[in-house]
C-alpha positions in Angstrom: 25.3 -60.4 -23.6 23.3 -59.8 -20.4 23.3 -56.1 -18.6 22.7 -55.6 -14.8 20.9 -52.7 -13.5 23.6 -50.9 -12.5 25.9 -51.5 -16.3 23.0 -50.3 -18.0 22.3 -47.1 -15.7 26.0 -46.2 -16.0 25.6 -46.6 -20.5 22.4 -44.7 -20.0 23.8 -41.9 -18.2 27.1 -41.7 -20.6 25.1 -39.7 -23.2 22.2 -38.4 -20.7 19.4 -40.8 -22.2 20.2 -40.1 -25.9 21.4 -42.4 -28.2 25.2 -42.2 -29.4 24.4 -41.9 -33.2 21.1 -39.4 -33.5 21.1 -37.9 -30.4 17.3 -39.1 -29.9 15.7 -39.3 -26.6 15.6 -42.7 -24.9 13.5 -43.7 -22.2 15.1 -46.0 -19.5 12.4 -48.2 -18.6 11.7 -49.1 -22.5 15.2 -51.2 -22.7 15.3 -53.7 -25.3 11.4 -53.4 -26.1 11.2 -53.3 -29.7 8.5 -50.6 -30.7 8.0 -48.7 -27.3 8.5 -45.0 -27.8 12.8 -44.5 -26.8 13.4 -48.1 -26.8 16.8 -48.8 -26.8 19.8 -51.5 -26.7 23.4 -51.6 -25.6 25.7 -50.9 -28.9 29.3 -51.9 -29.2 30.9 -48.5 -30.3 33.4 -50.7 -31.9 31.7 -54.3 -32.8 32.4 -57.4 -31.5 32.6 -58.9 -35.0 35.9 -56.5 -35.5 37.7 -57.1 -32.4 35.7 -55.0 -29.6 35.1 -55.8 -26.3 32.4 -55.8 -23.9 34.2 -53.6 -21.3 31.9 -50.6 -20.0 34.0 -47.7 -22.3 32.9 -49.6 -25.7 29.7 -49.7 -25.1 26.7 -47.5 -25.5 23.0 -46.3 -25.2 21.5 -46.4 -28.5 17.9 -46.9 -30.3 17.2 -49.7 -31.5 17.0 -48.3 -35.2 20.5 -46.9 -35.1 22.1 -50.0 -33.4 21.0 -52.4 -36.2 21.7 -50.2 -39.1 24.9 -49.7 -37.7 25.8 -53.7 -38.1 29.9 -53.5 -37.9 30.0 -50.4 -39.3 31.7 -47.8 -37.1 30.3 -45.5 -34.7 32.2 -42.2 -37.0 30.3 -43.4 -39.8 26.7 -44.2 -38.2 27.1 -40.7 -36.4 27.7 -38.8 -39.9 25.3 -40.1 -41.3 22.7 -38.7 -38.6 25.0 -35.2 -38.9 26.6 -35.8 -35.4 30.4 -35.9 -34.9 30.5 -37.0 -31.2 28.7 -39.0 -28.5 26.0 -36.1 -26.1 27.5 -35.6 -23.0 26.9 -37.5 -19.8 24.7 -36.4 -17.3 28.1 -35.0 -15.5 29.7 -33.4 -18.2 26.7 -31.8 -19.6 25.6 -30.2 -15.7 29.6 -28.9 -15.9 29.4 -27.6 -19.6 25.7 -25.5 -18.5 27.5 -24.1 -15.5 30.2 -22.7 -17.3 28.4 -21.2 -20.0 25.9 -19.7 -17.5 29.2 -18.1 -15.9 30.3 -16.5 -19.5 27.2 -15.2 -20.5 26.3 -13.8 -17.3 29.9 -12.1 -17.0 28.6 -10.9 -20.6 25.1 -9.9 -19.5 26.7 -8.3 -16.9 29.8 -6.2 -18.6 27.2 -4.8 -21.2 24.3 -4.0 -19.2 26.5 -1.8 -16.9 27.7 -0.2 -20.1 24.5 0.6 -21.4 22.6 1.1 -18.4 24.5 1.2 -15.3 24.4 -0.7 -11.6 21.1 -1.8 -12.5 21.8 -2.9 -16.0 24.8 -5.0 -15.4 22.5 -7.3 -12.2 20.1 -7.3 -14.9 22.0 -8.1 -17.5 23.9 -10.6 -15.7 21.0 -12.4 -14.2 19.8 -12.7 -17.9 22.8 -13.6 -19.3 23.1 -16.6 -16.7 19.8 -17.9 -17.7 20.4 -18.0 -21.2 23.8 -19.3 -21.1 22.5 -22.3 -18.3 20.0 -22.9 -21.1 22.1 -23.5 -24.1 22.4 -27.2 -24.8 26.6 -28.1 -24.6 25.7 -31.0 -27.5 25.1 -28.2 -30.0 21.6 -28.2 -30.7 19.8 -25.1 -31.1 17.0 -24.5 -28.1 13.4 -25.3 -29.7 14.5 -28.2 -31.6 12.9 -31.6 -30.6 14.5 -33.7 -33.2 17.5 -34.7 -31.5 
């Protein structure tokens, strides 16, 4: 099936330029080029050969790897296998998830800096708390780690 520009930026941006099953980076521009660093293709959460469609909410970004060892199996199983239980976030839902955990851990930051040091503390604590919760990755993976 062929893609336009604007089907294949909306499946891109469903899981922020990472494939479905691994989580691994892709790169946009490498779409269907077998061998370029992120390459990618469109995958059929649930496969054609088993009854799914081609409408927008079945389909996904994935590398090319992960889409053709997938086959018809399903997307639970592909994503188990790479230790994932869900799809990363879209580029909306991910912008959302880092805002609110900035809130909480600078409400955090804040509540026990003024504890410990005062006025001072809690603006410091708070501004640090903010940071590190706007930081944290809402897809789970711990900060450092390039694999996914």
């Amino acid at each position: 099936m062929r893609f336009d520009d604007e089907d294949l930026n909306d499946i891109f941006d469903r899981t922020s330029g990472k494939c479905h099953l691994c989580h691994k980076k892709l790169c946009f521009a490498n779409y269907a080029h077998l061998g370029s660093r992120g390459a990618w293709e469109v995958d059929h959460s649930r496969p054609r050969a088993v009854g799914g469609s081609d409408r927008l909410n079945n389909l996904y970004a994935a590398c090319m790897n992960c889409n053709r060892s997938k086959g018809c199996g399903t997307t639970r199983s592909a994503r188990a296998a790479n230790g994932r239980s869900r799809a990363p976030l879209s580029v909306a839902k991910r912008q959302e998830a880092k805002q609110g955990q900035a809130l909480l851990d600078g409400g955090i930051g804040a509540v026990l800096g003024g504890l410990l040091v005062g006025p001072m503390g809690a603006v410091i604590g708070g501004g640090l708390g903010a940071k590190i919760g706007y930081e944290h990755d809402p897809d789970g993976n711990r900060r450092g780690c390039h694999w996914a």
